[in-house]
N, C-alpha and C positions, 0 to 999 in steps of 0.2 A: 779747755785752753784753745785760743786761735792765735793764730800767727800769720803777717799777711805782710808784703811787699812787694815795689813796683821799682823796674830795674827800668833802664833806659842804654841806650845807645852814645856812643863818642859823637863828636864835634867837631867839625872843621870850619873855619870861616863863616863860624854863625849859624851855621846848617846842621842839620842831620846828617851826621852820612854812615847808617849802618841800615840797609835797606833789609826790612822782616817779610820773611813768606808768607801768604796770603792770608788767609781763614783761619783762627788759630781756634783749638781745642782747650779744655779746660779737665784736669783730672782731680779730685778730692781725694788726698789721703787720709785715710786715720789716724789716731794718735798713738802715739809708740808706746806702751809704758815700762818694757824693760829693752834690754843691749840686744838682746837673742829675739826680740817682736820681727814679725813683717807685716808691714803695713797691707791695706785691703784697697783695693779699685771699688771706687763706691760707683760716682755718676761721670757722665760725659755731657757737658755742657756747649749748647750752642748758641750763638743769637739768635732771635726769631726771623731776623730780617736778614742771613747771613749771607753776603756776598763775598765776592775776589778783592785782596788788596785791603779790606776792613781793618785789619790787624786787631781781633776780634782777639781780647789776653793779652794786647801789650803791655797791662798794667792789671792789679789784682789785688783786693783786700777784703780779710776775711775779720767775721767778728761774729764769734757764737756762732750761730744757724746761718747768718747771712753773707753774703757772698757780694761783691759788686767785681764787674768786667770790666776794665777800659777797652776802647776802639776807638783807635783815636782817628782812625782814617775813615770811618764810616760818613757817607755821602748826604745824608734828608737834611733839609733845611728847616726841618721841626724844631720849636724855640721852648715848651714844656715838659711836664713830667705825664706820663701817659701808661696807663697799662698794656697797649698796641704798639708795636714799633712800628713808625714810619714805614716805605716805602721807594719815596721819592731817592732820584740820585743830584738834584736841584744844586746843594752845596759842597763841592768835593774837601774832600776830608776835613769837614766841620768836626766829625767826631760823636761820640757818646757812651755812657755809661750803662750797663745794664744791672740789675737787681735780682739778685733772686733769694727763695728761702728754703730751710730744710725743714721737713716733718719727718721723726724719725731718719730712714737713708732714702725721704725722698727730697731730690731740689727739684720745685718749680718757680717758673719766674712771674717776679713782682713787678716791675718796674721798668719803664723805658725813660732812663734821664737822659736830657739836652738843656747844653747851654740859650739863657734866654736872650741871648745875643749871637744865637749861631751864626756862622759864615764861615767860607771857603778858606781852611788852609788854618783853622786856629787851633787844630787837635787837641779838643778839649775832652780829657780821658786818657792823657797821655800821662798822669801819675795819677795816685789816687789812697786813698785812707781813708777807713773806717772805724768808728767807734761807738758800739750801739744802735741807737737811733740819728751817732750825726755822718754825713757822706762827705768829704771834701775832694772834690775834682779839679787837676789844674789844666790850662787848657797854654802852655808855656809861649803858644806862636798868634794872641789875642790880640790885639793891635790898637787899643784905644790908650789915652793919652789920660784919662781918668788917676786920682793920686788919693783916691779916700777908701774908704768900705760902706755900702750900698746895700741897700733892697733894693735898687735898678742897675740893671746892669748897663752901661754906656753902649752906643754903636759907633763911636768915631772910629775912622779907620788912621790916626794920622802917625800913631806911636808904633810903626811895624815891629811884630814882634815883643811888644813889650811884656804879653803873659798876663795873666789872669787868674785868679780862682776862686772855684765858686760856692758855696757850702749847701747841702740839705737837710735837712731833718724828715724826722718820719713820727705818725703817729696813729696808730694800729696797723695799718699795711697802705699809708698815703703816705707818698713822699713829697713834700712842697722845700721849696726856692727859700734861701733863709737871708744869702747875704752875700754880697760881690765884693771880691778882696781885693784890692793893687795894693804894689810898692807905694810910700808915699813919696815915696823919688824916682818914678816909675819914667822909663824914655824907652826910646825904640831900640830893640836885641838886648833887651838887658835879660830876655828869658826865666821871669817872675814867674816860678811854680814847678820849675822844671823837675824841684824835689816836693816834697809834702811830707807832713810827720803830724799826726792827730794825737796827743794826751789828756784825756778829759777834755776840758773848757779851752786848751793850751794848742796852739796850731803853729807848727812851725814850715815857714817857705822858702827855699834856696831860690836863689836868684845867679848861678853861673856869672854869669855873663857881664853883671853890675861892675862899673865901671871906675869908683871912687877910690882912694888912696887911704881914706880912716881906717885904724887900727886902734879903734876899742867899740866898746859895745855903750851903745847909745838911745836915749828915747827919740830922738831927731836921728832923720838918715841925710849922708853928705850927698850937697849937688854935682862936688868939683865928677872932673868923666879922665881923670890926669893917670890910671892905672887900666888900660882897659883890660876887660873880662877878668879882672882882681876877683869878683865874684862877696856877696854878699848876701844873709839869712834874716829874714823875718819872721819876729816871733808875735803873736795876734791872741788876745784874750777874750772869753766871753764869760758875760754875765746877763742869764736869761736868756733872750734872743739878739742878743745886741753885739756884734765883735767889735774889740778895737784893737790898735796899733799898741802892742808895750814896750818894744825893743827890738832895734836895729844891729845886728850884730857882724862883728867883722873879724875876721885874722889876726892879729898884735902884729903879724911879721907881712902882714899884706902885701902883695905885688902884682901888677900885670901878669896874664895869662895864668894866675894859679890857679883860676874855676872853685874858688873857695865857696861851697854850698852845693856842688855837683849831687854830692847824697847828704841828708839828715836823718837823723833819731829821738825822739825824742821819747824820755819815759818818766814822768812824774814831773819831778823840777831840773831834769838834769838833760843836755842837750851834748847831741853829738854831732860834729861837720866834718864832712869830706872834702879833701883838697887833693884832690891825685893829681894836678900838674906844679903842685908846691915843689921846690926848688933845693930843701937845703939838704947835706950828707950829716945829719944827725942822725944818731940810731939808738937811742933812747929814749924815755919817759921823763918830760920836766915841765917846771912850773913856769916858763918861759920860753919862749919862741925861737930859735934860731933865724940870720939875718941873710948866713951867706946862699948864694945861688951854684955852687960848686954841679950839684947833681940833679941835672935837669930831668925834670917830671919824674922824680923821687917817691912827693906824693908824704902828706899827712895829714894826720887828724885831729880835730880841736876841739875839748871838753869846756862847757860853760853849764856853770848848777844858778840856780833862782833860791833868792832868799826872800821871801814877801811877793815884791816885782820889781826886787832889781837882779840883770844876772850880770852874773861875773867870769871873768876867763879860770878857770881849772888849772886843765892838764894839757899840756902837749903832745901828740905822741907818734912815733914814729917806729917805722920794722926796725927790730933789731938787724934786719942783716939788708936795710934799706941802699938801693942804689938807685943812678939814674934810670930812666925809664920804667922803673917797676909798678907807678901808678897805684901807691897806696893809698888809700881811701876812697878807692872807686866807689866801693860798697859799703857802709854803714848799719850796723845795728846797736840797737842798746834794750836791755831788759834786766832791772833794776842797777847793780853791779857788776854787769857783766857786758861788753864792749865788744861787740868784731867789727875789724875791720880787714877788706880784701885788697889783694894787689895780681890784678890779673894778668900781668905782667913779669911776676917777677919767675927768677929763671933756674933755678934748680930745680935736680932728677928725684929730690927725699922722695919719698913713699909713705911715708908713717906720720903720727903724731907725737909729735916731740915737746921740751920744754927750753930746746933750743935752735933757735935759727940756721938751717944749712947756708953754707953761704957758695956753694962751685952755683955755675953758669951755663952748667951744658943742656939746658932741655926749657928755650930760650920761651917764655909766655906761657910757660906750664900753668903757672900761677898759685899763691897762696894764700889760705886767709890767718889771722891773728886773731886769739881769745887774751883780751885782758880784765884782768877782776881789781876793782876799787876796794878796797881799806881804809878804815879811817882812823887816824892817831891824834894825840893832843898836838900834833903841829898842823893835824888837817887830813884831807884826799890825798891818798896814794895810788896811781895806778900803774899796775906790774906785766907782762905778759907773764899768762897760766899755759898756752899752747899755740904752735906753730902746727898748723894743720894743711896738710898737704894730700891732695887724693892718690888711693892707693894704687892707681895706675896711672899715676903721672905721665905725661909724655908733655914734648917741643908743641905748644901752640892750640893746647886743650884751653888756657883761660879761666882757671879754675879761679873761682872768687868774681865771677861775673855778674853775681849776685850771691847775697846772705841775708838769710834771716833767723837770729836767738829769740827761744822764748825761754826763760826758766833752765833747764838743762837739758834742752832738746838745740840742737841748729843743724841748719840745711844750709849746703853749698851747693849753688849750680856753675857748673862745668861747660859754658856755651860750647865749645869745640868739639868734645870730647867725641870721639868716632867710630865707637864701636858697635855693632850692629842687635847687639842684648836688648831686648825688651823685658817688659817688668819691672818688679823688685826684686831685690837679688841680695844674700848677705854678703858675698863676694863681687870685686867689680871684674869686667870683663878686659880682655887686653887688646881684643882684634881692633884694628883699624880701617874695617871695610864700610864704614857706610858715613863718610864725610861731613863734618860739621855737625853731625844729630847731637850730640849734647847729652848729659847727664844730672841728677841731682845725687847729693850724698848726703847721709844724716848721719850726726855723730852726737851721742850722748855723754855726761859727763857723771860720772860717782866723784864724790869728794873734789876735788881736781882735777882729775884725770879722764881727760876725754878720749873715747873710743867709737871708729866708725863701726855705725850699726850697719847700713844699708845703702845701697846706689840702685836709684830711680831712673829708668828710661821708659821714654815713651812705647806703647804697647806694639807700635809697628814702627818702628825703626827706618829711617829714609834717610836720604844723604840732603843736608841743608835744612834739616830741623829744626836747628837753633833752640833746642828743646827747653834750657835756661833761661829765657827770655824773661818770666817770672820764678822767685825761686821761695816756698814756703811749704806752709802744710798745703796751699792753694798751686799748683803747677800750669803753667800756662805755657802751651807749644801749637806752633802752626800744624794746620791740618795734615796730616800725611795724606797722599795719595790713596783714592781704591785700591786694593791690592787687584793687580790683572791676572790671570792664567801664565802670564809670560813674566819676567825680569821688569824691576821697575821701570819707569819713564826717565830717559835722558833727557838732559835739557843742555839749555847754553845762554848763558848771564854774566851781566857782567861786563871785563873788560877785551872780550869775556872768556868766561870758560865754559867748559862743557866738562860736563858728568856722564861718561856713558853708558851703556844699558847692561852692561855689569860691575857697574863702579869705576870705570876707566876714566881717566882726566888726564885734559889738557888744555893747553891757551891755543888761540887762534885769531890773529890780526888779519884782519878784512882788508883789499886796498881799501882807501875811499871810494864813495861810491860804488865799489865792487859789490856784485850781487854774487851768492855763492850755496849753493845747493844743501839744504841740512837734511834732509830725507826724499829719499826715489824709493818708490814703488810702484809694481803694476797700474794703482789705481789713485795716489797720491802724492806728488809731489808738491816740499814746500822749499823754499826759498829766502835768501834774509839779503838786505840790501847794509852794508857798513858804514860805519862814519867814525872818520878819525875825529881825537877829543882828547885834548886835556884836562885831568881832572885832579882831584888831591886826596889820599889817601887818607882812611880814618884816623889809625893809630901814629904811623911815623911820618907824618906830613908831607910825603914828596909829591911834587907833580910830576905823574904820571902821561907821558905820551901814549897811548890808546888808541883803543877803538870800542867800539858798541854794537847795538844791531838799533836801526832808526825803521825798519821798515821790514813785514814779511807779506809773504806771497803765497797761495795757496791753488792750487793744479786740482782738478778733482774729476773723475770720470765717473759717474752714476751704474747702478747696474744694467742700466738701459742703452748704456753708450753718451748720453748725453754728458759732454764738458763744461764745467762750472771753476769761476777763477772767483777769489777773494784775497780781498787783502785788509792792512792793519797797519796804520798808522802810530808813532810813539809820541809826535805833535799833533795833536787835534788829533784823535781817536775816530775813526769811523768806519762802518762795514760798508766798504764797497759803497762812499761817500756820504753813506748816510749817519749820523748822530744816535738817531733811534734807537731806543733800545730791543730787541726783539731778536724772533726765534725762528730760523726759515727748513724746511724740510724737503729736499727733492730726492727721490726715487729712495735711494738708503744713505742718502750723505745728509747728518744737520750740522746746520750753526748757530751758533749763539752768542750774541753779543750783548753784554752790558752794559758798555759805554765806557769798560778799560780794558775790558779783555774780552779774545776772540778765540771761541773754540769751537774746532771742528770734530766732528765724528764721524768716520765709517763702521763699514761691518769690523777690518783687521786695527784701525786706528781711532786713538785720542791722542789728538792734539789741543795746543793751547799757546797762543801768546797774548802777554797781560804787559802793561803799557808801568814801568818801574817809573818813580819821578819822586825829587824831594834831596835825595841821597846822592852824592852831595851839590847835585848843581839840577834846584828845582825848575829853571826854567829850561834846561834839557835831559828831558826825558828821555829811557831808552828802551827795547823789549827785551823782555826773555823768552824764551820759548821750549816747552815740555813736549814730547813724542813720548803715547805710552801704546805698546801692539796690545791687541784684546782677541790674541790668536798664538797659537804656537809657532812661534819665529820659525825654530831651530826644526820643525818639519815641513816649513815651506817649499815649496819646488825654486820661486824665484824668493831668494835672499835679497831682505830691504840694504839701501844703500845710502849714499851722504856722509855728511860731516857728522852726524848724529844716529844715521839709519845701521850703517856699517859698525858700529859698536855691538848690534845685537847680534856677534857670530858663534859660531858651534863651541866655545871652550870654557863659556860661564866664567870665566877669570879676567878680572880686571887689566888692562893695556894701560899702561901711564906712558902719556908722551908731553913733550918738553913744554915745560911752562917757565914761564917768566919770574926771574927772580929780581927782588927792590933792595938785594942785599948791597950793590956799588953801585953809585950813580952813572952817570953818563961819563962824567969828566974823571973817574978812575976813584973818587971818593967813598970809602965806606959809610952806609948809610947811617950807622952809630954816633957820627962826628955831627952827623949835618941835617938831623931827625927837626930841628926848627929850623932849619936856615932855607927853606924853601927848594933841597937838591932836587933835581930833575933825573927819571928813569924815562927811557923810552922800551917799550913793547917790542918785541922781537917774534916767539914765540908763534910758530903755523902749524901746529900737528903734529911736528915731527917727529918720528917713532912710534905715532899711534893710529896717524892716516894711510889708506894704501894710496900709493902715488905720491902728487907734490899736490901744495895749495891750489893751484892754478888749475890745476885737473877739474874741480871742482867750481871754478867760475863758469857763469852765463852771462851772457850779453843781455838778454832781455826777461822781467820781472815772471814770466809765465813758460820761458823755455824750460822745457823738462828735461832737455837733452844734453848732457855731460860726458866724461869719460868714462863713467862709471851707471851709466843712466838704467833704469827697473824701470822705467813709467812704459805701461804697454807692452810690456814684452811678457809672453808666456812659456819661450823654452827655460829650460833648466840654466839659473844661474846662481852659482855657490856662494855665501860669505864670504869674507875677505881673508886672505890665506894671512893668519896670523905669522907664521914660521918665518916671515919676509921682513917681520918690521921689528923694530928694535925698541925694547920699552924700556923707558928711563925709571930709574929709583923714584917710588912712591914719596910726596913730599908728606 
């Protein structure tokens, strides 16, 4: 049995805006076959060609032995299928697919797929489905203006955004180019491919974003653009080697902004759509569509079954205990008669699997998914919720249902938030909330009706900012963890941003503008980050956010020899110390290396790294992040590191939280609950406080390579101590 699915990130204003950590790993589970199994760590999967930023697991589909990766961010401008991965970084986040196979529990790889119209920025590998020997890849940000399906793939650039997909086949261990999909109503940001759903010869493509006001399902697709981002699915048939177009399908209750097609499923003749910004306060299962808009981003889902080649609308379906914002049908599955859908959003404390809907509010984005099983009676399809499945350590803003995938009586939920620091597999889930955003999966099986969790899946090393759900099946896809160091993990600072500090301490920290402001002092390394105020807009609850970023860092380095060495890093136009090149410079015991998005330094006590973020949600400003990891025993140092970032590594091993920004009241006194589409505006507040020693300003420099602060290490060898915890006041962990 194989199970396989590809999750994706929320939506603002046409864009991406959920930015994933770099390098991502790949885990193979086994298959469960009782309640009481624990699954086994088979392989650990990498690209061959694996850099920073690749998002190498953003999407994942398994079938039998085979396995295929998306990377949608990956840089060559290679246009074939090859059994060598590129190299080059020519096309930024062109994208690509990788292949591999198992021999007994070994995977090696087969295959390096590219689109044969690669170019810059169409991430193609950003869903993905397999079936057998067929591959289908959508690449949702393609940009041609093409409205057929193809053996050539077009290079117009004129339709931005319009999406793409691409199909392969394979035959003994060759994977060749089969056929180029568009919408045949295909226009610029309509985001054609954003889902994928392979059943046999049967392809089905969400299309978000489509634009039209039709409400029925059609072999023609409408031109009017009178509903934007209504959202609309295409369904594509083959015979032989040949696809074509066989229905165009849409909402019954279609409106602006419902993202109807965000997820699909499809299994046999029978099709499932996700609509998690659908509108109405139904909480029920029916033959008909609700009209009103009462409960915004409520969120449902839409059954259409084929009879020959015509399909028709089903079932309706909605949480029984559906409210605004809860975002039902982010996530989509189907396997045979059997139907989940997730709301990662929605806000009760349950714990358990139930056969009814909690409905209290207090443990706000915990999230749930829904099992509902179809029957058929002489008046037709009936379909019922069988379980209200909720993770056994639920908490406020774990996200549970950020992906799902059912095969037969096995399904998995991944948990994007979930924060507890447990590695492995485990029959029991963990409760601690030490280790930030890492994420979890849960598998729950079902006897007769009645489903029970087996097991919860976390990544084998555990980091804060894992996002470990990213893909959720028997197939796991999570960004790379860190080396582990001799010392406490690596702090970082991202974002708008935040920092993570070097025992799990978090806080916010607004930059003036243009202020430059010190993130680690040491003896022999001092770095620096230069701010920039920005407004931007929030993934989930839409506000524009008054901010700041980091546009620029600075690098101080003193050699063993005495000799001084400065670098820096730009977050527009990337360059080391003005150069583009890619390459690797060594002097005395300090290296660098640059890619061409990210810059890392290493000495003997320090790793560092700033990598150049972009895309998320405002791609033509860019901004950095930046990671500090010691590869020395902090905590018996004579001189204790310092900074915005250096200062977290102090003698108590226990996390400091200091004040961060909250998007709960706007600016003008408004709860953000009211006015989650109305564009309300928060401004950023939020310096450290209660986790910094001093004030913010302590920690400004005047210029890009002063190392000298209030609190300054660079050069100094008498004895100076960490930052006297007992002084600062740490705020309630959020």
């Amino acid at each position: 049995m194989a199970m396989a699915f590809d999750v994706h990130s929320p939506v603002s204003t046409g864009q991406r805006t959920r930015s994933l950590p770099s390098i991502c790993l790949l885990f193979i589970i086994l298959n469960c076959p009782s309640v009481n199994a624990i699954f086994d760590f088979e392989a650990y999967v990498k690209a061959p060609n694996a850099e920073f930023s690749d998002h190498f697991g953003y999407a994942v589909s398994l079938s039998g032995d085979t396995l295929a990766v998306g990377s949608r961010k990956e840089d060559s401008c290679a246009t074939t299928v090859s059994t060598t991965a590129a190299t080059d970084v020519g096309c930024i986040d062109a994208g690509a697919v990788y292949v591999f196979t198992r021999s007994g529990t070994t995977w090696t790889f087969e295959a390096y797929v590219k689109a044969p119209n690669a170019e810059d920025n169409d991430n193609f590998g950003e869903a993905l489905a397999l079936s057998g020997d067929t591959l289908v890849v959508a690449a949702s940000w393609e940009s041609s203006c093409n409205t057929t399906v193809s053996t050539t793939a077009a290079t117009n650039n004129d339709c931005s955004n319009a999406g793409a997909v691409y199909v392969f086949t394979r035959s003994g261990t060759t994977w060749t180019f089969e056929a180029y999909v568009k919408a045949p109503n295909a226009e610029a940001s309509d985001s054609f491919g954003w889902s994928v759903s392979l059943s046999g010869d049967t392809l089905a493509v969400g299309s978000y974003q489509e634009d039209s006001c039709a409400t029925t399902v059609s072999t023609s697709a409408a031109t009017d653009n009178d509903c934007s981002n209504a959202g609309a699915v295409y369904v594509f048939t083959r015979s032989g080697t040949t696809w074509t177009f066989e229905a165009y399908v849409k909402a019954p209750n279609a409106g602006a902004d419902d993202n109807f097609g965000w997820s699909v499923s499809l299994s046999g003749d029978t099709l499932a759509v996700g609509s998690y910004y659908e509108d109405s306060c139904e909480t029920t299962v029916s033959t008909s569509a609700a009209t009103d808009n009462n409960c915004t981003d409520a969120g449902a889902v839409y059954v259409f079954t084929r009879s020959g080649t015509t399909w028709t609308f089903e079932s309706y379906v909605k949480a029984p205990n559906g409210e605004a914002f809860d975002t039902f049908g982010w996530s989509v599955s189907l396997s045979g008669d059997t139907l989940i859908a997730t709301s990662p959003q929605e806000g009760s404390c349950n714990t358990t699997v139930s056969t009814t809907a909690a409905t209290d509010n207090d443990c706000s984005n915990a999230g749930a998914a829904y099992v509902f099983t179809r029957s058929s009676t002489r008046s037709g399809a009936t379909w019922a919720l069988e379980a209200y499945v909720k993770a056994p350590n639920a908490e406020e803003s774990d996200r549970h249902g950020e992906s799902a995938s059912v095969s037969g009586d096995k399904l998995v939920v991944g948990t994007l938030a979930e924060a507890s620091c447990a590695t492995g597999v485990n029959t029991t889930a963990s409760t601690d909330n030490n280790c930030y955003y890492v994420g979890a999966a849960y598998v729950f099986i079902r006897s007769g009706s009645t489903w029970t969790c087996n097991t919860s899946v976390s990544t084998s090393a555990a980091t804060d900012n894992d996002c470990y759900s990213t893909g959720a099946a028997y197939v796991y896809a999570i960004p790379q963890p860190p080396s582990a160091p001799p010392s406490p993990p690596g702090a970082s600072i991202s974002g708008d941003p935040h920092v993570r500090g070097g025992h799990g301490d978090s806080f916010d920290f607004k930059g003036e503008h243009n202020g430059i402001y010190v993130l680690l002092s040491s003896p022999a390394l001092s770095i620096s980050a230069r701010f920039q105020h920005s407004t931007f807009l929030t993934p989930y609850s839409k506000l524009f956010v008054r901010g700041s970023w980091i546009k620029q860092v600075f690098w101080t380095m003193r050699t063993r020899h005495g000799q001084l060495l400065h670098a820096d890093l730009r977050a527009t136009s990337p360059s080391f110390n003005g150069s583009t090149a890619r390459r690797n410079k060594t002097v005395d015991d300090v290296t660098l290396h640059f890619d061409g998005k990210a810059l890392a330094v290493s000495t003997p006590q320090w790793f560092t790294r700033a990598v150049v973020q972009k895309g998320n949600p405002h791609p033509g400003r860019p901004r950095l992040s930046v990671t500090i990891r010691p590869l020395y025993n902090v905590k018996q140092a004579k001189v204790a590191p310092h900074g915005l970032l250096g200062q977290t590594y102090d003698d108590d091993n226990a996390p400091l939280h200091g004040k961060r920004d909250s998007y709960a009241v706007l600016d003008d006194g408004t709860r953000t609950i009211s006015r989650r589409k109305a564009g309300g505006v928060v401004t950023t507040r939020a310096r450290g406080e209660g986790a910094i020693e001093g004030h913010a300003e302590m920690y400004r420099v005047q210029l890009p390579y002063d190392t000298q602060f209030a609190f300054t290490r660079f050069g100094r060898t008498a004895h100076y101590p960490a930052r006297n915890v007992s002084l600062l006041r740490s705020f309630p962990s959020l």
